[in-house]
N, C-alpha and C positions, 0 to 999 in steps of 0.2 A: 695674510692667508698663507698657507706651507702650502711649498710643491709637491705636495706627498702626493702623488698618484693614485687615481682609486682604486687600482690595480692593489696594489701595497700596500693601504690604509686597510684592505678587506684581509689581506693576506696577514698582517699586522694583528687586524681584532681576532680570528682564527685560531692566531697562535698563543695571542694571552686565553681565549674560551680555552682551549685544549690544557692547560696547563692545569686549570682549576675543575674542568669539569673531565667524570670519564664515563665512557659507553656504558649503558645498561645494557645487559641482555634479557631475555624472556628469561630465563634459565635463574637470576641473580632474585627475582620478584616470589615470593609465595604461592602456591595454588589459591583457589577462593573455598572459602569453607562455608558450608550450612550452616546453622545454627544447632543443628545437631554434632556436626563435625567439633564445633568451637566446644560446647559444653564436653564434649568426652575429650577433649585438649587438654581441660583446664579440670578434670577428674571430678568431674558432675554426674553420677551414675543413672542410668532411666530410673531407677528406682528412686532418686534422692529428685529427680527433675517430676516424678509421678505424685510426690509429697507436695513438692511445692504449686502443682497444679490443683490439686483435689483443696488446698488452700486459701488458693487465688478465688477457685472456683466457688468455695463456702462463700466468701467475702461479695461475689455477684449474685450470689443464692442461681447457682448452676446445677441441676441436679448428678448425683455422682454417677448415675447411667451413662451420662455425654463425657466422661474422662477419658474414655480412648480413643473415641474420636477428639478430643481436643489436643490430647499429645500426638496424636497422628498428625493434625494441621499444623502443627507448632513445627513437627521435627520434617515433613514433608518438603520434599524439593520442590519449589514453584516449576512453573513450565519455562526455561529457557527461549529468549526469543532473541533473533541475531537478526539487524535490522541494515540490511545494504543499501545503499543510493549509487544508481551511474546516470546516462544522461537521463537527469529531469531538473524540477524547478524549484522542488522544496514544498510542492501545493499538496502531494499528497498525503505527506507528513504535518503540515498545515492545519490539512482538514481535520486529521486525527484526533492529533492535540487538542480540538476542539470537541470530543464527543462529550454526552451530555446524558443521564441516565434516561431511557424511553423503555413504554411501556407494551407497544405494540408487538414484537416476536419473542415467542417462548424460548427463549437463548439459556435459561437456568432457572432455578429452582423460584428464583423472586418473578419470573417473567418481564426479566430488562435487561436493558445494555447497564455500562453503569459507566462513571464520571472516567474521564483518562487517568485520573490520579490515582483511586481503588482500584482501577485495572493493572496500574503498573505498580502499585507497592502491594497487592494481597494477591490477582491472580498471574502473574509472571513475574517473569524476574527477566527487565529489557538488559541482556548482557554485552549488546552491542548499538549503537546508533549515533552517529557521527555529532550531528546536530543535539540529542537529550543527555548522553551518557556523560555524568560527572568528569571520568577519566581522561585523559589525554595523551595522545605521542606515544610512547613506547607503551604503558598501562593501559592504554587502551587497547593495542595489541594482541597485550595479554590475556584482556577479557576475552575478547574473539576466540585467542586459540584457545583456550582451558573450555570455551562455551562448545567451539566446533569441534571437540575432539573425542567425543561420547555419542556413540552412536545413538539413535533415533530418541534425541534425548534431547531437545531442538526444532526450533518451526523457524525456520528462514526466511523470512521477509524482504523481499527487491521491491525499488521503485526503479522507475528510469529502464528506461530499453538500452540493447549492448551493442557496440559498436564492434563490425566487425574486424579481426585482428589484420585481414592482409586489406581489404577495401578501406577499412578507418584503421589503420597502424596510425599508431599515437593519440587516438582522439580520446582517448581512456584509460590511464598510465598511472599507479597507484602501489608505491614501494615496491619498486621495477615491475611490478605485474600488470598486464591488460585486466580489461572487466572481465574476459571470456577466465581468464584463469581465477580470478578471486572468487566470480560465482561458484565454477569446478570447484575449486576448494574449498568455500563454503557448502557448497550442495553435496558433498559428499557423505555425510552422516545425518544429516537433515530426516526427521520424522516426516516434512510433508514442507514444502515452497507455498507462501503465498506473492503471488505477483500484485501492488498493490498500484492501480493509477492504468491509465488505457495506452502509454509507454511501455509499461514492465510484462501486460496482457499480451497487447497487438502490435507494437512498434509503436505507435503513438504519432505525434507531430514530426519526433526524429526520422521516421520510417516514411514519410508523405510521400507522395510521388510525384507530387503536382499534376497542375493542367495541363503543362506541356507531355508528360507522358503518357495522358492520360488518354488525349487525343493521338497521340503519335507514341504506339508504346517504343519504338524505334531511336526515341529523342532521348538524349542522355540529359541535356537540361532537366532541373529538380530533381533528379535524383539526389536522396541525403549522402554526403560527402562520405560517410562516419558506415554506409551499408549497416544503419542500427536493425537489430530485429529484436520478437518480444523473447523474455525469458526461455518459455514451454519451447520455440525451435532453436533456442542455445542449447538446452539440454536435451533435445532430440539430435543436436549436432553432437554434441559428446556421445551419445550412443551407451551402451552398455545401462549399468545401474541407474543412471540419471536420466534415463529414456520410460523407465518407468517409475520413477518416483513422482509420487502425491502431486497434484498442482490443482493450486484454486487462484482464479482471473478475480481479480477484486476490479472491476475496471470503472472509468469513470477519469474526467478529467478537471475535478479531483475527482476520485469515489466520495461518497457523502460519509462522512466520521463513522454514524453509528453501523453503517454496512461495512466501514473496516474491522470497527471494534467487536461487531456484531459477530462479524465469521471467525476472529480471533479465538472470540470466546466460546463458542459453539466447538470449535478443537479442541480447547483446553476440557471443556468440559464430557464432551461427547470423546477425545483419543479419535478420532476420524473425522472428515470433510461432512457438510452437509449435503444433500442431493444437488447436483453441476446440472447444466445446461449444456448445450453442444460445443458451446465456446468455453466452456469448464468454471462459469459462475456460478455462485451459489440461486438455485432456485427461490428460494426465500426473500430475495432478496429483487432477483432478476427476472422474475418467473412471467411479470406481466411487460405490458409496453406503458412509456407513460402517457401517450395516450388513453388508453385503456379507464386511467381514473380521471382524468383532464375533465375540470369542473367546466372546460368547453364544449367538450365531446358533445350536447346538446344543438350548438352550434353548427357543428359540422355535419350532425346528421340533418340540420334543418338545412345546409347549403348557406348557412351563412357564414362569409370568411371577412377579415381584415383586409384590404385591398392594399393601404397605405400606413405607414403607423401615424398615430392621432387622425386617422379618419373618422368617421361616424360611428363604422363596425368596430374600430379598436377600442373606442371609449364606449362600447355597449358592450365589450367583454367576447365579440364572436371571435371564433376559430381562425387561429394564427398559419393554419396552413400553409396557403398561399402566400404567407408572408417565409415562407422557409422553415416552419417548426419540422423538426422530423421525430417526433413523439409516437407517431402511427408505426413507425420502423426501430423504437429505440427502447432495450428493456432494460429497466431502474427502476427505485421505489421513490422517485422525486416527487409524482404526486400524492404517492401514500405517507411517508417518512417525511417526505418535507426536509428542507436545509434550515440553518439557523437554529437551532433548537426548536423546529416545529413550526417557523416564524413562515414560512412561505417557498415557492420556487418559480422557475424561470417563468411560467405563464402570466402567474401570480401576478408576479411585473411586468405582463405587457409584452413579453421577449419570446418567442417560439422556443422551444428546443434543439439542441445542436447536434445532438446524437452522441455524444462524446464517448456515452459507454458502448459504442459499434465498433467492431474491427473495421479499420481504417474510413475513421470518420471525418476525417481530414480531408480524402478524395472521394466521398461520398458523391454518385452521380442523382443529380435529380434537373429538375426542368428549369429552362429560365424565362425571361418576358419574352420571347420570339418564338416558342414552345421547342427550342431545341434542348437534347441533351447538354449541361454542364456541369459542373464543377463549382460547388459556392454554399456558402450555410443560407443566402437568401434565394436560392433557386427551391423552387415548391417541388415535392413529389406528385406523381401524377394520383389527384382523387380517385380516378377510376380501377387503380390498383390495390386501391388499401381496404382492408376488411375489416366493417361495422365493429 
């Protein structure tokens, strides 16, 4: 074995890396060209690019009415999408990647979402996301800036709630920058933020408060170390321009794919938000409770509830209330849309719902077996409150 210190063995590899390898800069890499940028590069005229469509098009038996619309879509800029993460888990990027084409809202001309792959190769173009994007290290960089640096030319995508810089200094530290700054400098040109996940919304699980403050707001115990809060009071902290810029809460812990992908494309296609909710979700999406469609709802209005799981009433299908569902208080399309590809959701299986798409559902108060107020996904709300 040598005594070479590992002090020196690192200082040693450093030195032969430096010799052979040298700094990139942003500066040293190319801009990104369109497809129309490339052809007029390489001395391709519209007129010489209109031949070869009206061509192409004979060969599909396309009629020559549709040729300007087709060199439109050809030579057209996808919609830019710059995709951030800070504190979260990866589940709402997760879910994404799983969407699946549905038939149920009028989101475009076919009436569906459509598969993640056609969403990201024909209606955007994802110029940033840590986890999908090809590029890496310095190139990837460079995607970000040339994506962020055209004004409303860009929909900006956060998961994860931000830590705040003097309460959580250090907890979010990314090429010397805090999260409060990389959003600011993302958000800056941004056509519209979407918050995606009930972290990036409401604070999320980062943002909890717990039971001890909940009972005692005086108790600094569970407070999150990190002072995370959601996006929409980041950018009301920055003030100015980004106090009014566009926000849509996609919230949900995960949100369910197609209501990512769903309001995604509802932008790209619509250039504006769908109609929000108070909490700034999409109605279409948000607009009922799931209770509301809950193939138990029958249940509850007859007074019959699950007492115990695998009781009598849980293997007859009644109403999970009492067992903690908070469906009656919580707005998502989980019993319309369904998870899975339509495969089912949380009742489905016998499980209440947990509220996840509620600002701070985490410290959600409802009732426990002693009929006091508490703190807990199995404490029930009180029947007597909740409307038919």
């Amino acid at each position: 074995m040598s005594n070479v210190s590992k002090k020196e063995l690192r200082t040693s590899i450093a030195s032969r890396l430096s010799q052979h390898m040298e700094v990139e800069t942003l500066d040293e890499w190319p801009p990104i060209e369109t497809l129309g940028d490339r052809l007029a590069n390489s001395g391709v005229s519209r007129r010489s690019f209109m031949k070869y469509c009206i061509g192409l098009s004979a060969m599909m038996a396309i009629p020559i009415s549709l040729m300007p619309k087709l060199v439109e879509a050809a030579l057209a800029k996808k919609t830019s999408v710059v995709y951030l993460s800070f504190q979260e888990c990866t589940g709402c990027l997760e879910s994404l990647v799983n969407v699946f084409p549905n038939t149920r809202y009028n989101l475009s001309a076919t009436n569906s979402t459509d598969s993640i792959a056609n969403i990201i190769l024909s209606a955007l173009s994802l110029d940033y996301q840590e986890t999908l994007m090809a590029p890496s290290g310095t190139q990837a960089e460079i995607s970000k800036a040339a994506a962020i640096a055209n004004p409303e030319s860009y929909i900006l995508v956060v998961d994860g709630s931000l830590p705040d810089d003097k309460k959580g200094a250090g907890y979010f530290i990314q090429h010397g920058m805090t999260g409060l700054d990389l959003l600011k400098e993302a958000a800056t040109n941004a056509a519209a933020i979407v918050s995606v996940g009930s972290c990036a919304s409401f604070g999320g699980l980062p943002a909890a408060k717990g039971p001890a403050n909940l009972i005692n707001p005086t108790n600094a115990r569970g407070v999150s170390p990190t002072g995370a809060t959601s996006i929409k009071a980041a950018l009301d902290g920055f003030g100015g321009i980004y106090k009014t810029k566009p926000v849509i809460n996609v919230s949900g812990c995960p949100p369910i794919a197609e209501v990512i992908a769903g309001t995604l494309v509802y932008w790209i296609i619509n250039n504006k938000a769908p109609e929000l909710d108070s909490s700034l979700r999409p109605k279409m999406f948000y607009g009922e409770t799931v209770h509301e469609e809950c193939y138990r709802k029958e249940f509850f209005e007859e007074g019959l509830f699950v007492k115990s799981f695998d009781d009598a009433g849980a293997r007859a299908g009644h109403c999970l209330l009492m067992m903690g569902c908070k469906g009656p208080t919580t707005h998502n399309a989980c019993t319309t849309l369904k998870w899975n590809q339509r495969t089912g959701h949380p009742m489905e299986a016998g499980h209440g719902c947990l509220g996840c798409s509620e600002p701070d559902f985490w410290d959600k108060k409802s009732i426990n077996a002693q009929g006091q107020q508490g703190v807990g996904f199995y404490n029930h709300l009180d029947p007597a409150t909740i409307d038919d």
